[in-house]
N, CA and C atoms as a LAMMPS dump frame, in Angstrom:
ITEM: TIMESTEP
0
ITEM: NUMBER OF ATOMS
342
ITEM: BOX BOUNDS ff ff ff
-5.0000000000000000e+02 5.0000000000000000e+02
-5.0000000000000000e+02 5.0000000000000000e+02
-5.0000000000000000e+02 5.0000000000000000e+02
ITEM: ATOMS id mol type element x y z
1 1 1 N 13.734 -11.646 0.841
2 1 2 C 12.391 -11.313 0.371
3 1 3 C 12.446 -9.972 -0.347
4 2 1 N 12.074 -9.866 -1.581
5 2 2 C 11.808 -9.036 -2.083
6 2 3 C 10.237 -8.579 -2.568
7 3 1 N 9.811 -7.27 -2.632
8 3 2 C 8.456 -6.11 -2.999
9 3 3 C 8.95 -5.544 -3.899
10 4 1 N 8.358 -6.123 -4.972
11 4 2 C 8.069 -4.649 -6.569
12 4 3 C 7.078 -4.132 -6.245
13 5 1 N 7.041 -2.98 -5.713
14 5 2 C 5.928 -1.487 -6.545
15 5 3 C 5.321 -1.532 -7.572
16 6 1 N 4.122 -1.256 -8.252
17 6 2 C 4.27 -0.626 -9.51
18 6 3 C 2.619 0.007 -9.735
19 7 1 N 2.073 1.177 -10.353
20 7 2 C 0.826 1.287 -10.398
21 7 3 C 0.971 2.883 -10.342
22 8 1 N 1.822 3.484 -9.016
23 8 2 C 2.147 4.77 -9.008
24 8 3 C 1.921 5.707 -10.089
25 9 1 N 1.9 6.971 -9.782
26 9 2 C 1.765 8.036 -10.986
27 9 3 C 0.827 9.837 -10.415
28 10 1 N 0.729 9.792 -11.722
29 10 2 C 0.628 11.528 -11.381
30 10 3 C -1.047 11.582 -11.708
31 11 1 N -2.156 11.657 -10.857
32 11 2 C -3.671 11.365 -10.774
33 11 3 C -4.155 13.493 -10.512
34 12 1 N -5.63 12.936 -11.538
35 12 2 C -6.231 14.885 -11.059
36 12 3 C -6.878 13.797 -9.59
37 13 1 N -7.47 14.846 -9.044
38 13 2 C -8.117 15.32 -7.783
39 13 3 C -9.611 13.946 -7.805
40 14 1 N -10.118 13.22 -7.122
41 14 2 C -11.33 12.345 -7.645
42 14 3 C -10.968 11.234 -8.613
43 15 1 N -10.007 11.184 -8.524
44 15 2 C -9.39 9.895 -9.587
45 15 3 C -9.072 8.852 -9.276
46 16 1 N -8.773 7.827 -9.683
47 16 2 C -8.206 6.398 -9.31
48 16 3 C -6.835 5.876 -9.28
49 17 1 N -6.162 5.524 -8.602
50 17 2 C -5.172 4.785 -9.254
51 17 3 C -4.856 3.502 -8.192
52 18 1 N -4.451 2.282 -8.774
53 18 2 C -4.071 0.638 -8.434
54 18 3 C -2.86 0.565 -8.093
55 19 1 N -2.407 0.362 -7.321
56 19 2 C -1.051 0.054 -6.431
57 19 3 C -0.823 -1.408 -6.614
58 20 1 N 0.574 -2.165 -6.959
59 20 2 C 0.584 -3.396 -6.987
60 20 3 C 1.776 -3.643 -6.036
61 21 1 N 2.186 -4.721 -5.55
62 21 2 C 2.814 -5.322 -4.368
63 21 3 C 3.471 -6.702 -4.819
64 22 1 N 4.238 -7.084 -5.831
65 22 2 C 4.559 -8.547 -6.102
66 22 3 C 5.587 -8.657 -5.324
67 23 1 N 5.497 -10.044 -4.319
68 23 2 C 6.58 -10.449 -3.133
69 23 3 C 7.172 -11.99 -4.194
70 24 1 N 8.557 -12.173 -3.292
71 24 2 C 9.13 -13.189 -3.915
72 24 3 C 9.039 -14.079 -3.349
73 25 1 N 8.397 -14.193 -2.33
74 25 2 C 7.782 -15.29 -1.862
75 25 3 C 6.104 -14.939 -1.377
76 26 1 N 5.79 -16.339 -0.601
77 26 2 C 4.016 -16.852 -0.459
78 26 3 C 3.976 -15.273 0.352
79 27 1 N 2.836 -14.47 -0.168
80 27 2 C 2.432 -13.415 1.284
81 27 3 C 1.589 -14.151 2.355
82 28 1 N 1.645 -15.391 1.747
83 28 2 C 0.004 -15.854 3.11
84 28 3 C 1.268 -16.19 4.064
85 29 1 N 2.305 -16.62 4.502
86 29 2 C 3.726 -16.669 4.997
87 29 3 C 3.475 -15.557 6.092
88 30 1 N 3.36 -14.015 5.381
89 30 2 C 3.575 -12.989 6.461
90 30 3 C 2.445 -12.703 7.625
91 31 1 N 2.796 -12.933 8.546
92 31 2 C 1.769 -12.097 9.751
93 31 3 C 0.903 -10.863 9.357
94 32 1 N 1.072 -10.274 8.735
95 32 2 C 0.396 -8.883 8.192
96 32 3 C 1.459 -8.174 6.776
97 33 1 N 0.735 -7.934 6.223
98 33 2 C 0.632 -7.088 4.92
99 33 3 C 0.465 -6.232 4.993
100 34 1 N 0.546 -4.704 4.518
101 34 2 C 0.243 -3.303 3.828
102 34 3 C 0.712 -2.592 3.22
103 35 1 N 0.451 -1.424 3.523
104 35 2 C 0.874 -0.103 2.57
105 35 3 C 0.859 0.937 3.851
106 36 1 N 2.262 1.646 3.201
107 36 2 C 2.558 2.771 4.318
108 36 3 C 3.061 3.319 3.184
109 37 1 N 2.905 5.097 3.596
110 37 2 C 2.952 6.722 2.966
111 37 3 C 3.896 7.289 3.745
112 38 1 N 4.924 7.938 3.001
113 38 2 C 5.382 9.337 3.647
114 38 3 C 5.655 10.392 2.713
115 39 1 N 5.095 11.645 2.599
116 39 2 C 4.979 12.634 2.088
117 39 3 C 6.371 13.683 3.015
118 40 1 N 6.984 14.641 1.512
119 40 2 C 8.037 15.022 2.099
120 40 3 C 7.909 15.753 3.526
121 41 1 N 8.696 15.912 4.316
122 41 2 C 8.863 16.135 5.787
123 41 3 C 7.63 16.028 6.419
124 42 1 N 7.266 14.975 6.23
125 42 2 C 6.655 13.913 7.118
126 42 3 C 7.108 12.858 7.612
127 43 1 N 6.488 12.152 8.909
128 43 2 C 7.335 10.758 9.171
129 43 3 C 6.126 9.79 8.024
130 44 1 N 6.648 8.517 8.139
131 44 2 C 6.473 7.255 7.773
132 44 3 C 5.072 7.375 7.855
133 45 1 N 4.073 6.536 7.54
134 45 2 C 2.648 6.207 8.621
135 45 3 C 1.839 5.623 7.81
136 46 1 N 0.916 4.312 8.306
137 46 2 C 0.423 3.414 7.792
138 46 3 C -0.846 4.334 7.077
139 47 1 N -1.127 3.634 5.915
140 47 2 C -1.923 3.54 5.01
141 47 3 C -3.26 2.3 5.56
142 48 1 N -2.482 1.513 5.857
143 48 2 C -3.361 -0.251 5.892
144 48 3 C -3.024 -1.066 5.973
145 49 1 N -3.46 -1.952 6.628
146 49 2 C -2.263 -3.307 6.975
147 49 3 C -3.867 -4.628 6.399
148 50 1 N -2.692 -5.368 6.436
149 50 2 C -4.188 -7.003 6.256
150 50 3 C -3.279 -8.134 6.814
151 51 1 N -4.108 -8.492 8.027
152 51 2 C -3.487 -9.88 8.765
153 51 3 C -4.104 -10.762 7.864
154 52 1 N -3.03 -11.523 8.249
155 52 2 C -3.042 -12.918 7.739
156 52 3 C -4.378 -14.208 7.643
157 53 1 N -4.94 -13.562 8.482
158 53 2 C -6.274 -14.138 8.586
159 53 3 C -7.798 -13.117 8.375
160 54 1 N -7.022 -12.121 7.426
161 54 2 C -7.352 -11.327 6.455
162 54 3 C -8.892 -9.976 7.328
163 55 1 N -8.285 -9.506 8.197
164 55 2 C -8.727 -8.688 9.473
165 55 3 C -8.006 -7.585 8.75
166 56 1 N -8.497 -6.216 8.564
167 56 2 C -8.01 -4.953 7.803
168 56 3 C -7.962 -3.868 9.342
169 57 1 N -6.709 -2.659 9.043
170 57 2 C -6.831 -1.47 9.712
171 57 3 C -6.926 -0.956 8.568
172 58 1 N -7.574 0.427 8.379
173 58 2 C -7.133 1.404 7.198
174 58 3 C -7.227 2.589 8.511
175 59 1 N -6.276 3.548 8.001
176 59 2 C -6.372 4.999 8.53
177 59 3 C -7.686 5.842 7.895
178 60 1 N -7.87 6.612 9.297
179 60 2 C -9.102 7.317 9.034
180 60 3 C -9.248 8.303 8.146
181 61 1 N -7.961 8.681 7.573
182 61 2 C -7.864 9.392 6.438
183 61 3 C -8.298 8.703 5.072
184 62 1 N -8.446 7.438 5.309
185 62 2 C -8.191 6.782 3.615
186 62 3 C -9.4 6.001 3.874
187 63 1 N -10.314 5.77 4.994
188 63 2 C -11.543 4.854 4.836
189 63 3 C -12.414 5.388 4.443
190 64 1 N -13.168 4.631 3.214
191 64 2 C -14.224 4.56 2.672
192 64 3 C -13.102 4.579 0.775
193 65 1 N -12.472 4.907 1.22
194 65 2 C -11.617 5.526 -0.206
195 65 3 C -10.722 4.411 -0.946
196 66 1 N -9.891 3.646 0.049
197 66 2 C -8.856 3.236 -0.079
198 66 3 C -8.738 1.597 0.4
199 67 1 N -8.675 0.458 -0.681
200 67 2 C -8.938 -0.994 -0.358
201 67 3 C -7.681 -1.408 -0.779
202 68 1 N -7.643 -2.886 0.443
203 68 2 C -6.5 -3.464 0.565
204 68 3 C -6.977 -4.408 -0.389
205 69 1 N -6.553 -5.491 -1.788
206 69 2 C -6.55 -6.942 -1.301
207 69 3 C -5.659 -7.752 -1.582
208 70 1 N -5.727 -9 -1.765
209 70 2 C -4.599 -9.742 -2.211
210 70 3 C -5.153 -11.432 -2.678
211 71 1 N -3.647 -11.558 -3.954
212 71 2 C -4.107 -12.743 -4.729
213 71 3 C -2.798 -13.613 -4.264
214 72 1 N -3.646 -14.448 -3.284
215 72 2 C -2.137 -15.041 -2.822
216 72 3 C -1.724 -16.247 -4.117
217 73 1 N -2.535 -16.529 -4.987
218 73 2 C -2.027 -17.608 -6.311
219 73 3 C -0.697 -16.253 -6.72
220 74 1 N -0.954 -15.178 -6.995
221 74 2 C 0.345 -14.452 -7.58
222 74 3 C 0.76 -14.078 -6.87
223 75 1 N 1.057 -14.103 -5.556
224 75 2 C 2.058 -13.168 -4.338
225 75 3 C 1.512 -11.926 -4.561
226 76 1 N 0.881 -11.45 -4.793
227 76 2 C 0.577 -9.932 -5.211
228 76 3 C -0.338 -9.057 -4.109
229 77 1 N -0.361 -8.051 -3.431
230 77 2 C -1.341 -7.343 -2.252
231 77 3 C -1.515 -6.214 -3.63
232 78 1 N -2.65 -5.38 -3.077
233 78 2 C -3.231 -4.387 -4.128
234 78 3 C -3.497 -2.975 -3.058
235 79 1 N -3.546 -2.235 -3.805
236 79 2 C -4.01 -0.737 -2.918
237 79 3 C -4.651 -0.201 -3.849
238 80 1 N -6.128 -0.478 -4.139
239 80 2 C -7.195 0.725 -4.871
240 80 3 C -7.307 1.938 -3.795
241 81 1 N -7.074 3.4 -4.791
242 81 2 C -7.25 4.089 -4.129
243 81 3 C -8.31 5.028 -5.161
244 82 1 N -9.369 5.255 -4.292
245 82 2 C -10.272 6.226 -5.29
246 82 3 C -10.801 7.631 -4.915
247 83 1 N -11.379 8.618 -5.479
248 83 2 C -11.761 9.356 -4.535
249 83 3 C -10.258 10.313 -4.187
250 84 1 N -9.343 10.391 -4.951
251 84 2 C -8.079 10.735 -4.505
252 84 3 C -7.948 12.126 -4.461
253 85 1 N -7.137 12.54 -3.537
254 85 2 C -6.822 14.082 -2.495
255 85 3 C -5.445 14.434 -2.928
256 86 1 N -5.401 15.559 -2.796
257 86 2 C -4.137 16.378 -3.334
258 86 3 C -3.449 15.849 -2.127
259 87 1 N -3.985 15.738 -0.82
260 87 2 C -3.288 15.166 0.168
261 87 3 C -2.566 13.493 0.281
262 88 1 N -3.129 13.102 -0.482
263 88 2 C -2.736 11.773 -0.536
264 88 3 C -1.329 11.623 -0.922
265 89 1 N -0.866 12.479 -1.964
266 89 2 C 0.021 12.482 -2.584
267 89 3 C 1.35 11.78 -1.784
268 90 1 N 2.39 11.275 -2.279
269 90 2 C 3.029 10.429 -0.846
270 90 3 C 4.077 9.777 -2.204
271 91 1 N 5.005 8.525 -1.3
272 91 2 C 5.83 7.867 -1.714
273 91 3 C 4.997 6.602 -1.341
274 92 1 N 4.085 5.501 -1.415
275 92 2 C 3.878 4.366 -0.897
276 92 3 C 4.604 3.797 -0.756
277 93 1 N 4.61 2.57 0.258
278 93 2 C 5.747 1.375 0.637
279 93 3 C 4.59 0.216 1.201
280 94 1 N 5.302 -1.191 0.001
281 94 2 C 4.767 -1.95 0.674
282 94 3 C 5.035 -2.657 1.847
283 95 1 N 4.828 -2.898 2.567
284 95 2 C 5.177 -3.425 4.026
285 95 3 C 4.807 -4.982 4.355
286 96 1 N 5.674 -5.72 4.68
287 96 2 C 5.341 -7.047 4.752
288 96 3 C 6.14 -7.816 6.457
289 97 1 N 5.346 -7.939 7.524
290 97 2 C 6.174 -8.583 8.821
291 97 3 C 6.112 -10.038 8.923
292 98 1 N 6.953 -10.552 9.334
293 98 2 C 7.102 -11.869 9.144
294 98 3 C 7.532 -12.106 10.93
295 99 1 N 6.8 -12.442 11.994
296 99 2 C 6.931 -12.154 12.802
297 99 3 C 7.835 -11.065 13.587
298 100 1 N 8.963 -11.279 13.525
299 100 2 C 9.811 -9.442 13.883
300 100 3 C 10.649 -9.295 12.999
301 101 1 N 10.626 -9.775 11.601
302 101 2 C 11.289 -9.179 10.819
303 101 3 C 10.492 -8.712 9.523
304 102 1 N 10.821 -7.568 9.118
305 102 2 C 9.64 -6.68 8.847
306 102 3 C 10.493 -6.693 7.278
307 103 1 N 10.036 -6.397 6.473
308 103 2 C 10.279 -6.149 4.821
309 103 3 C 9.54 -4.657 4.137
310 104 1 N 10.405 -4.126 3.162
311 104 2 C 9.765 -2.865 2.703
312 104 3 C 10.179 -3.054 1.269
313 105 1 N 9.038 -2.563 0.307
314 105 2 C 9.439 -2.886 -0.95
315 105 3 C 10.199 -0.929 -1.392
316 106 1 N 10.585 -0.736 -2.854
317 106 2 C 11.266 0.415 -2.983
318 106 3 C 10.63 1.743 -2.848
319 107 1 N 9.017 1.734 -2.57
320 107 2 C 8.292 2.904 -2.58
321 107 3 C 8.154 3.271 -4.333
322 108 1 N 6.681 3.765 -4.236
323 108 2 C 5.987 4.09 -5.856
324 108 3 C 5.389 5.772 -5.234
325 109 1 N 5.484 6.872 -6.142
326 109 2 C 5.196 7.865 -6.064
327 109 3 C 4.476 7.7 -6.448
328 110 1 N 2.974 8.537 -5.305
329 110 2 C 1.705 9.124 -5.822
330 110 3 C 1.525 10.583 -6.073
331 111 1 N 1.465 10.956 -7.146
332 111 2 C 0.769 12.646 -7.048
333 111 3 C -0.482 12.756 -7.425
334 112 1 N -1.323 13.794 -6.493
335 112 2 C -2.593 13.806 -6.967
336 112 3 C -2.921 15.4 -7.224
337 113 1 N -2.712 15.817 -8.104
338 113 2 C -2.445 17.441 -8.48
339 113 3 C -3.29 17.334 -9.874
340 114 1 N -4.103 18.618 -9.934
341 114 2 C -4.511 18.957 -11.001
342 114 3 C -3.344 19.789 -12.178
């Protein structure tokens, strides 16, 4: 199983940017879907997950801000992120579990710097 990234980039402060997630196979397949961040010397840590029967966590840092969805006709999960924080800034990873075996796509850099 493979995750392309792509959407990443360098955003001012209050801005937008679309995260894309294309899997090489069905995502409706995986138990849960998301997006996980790690910013340098930081650990790992979820962004958002979406079960399979399409039930959302988002971290309390990113709710109200930050939507999961997904087009299972293109394999594709999405991460709108709006409203964006110098803090946000991060490496994303898409994350895909398939009961205990878990998948990570290559990570897309976010910067959110004026």
């Amino acid at each position: 199983v493979q995750f392309v990234e792509s959407g990443g980039g360098l955003v001012q402060p209050g801005g937008s940017l679309r995260l894309s997630c294309a899997a090489s196979r069905s995502i409706f397949s995986f138990n849960a879907m998301g997006w996980y961040r790690q910013a340098p010397g930081t650990q790992r840590e979820l962004v958002v997950r979406i079960i399979r029967g399409g039930s959302t966590n988002y971290a309390d840092s990113v709710k109200g801000r930050f939507t999961i969805s997904r087009d299972n006709a293109k394999n594709t999960v999405y991460l709108q992120m709006n409203s964006l924080k110098p803090e946000d800034t991060a490496v994303y990873y898409c994350h895909g579990r398939w009961y205990s075996e878990e998948y990570w796509g290559q990570g897309t850099q976010v910067t959110v710097s004026s």
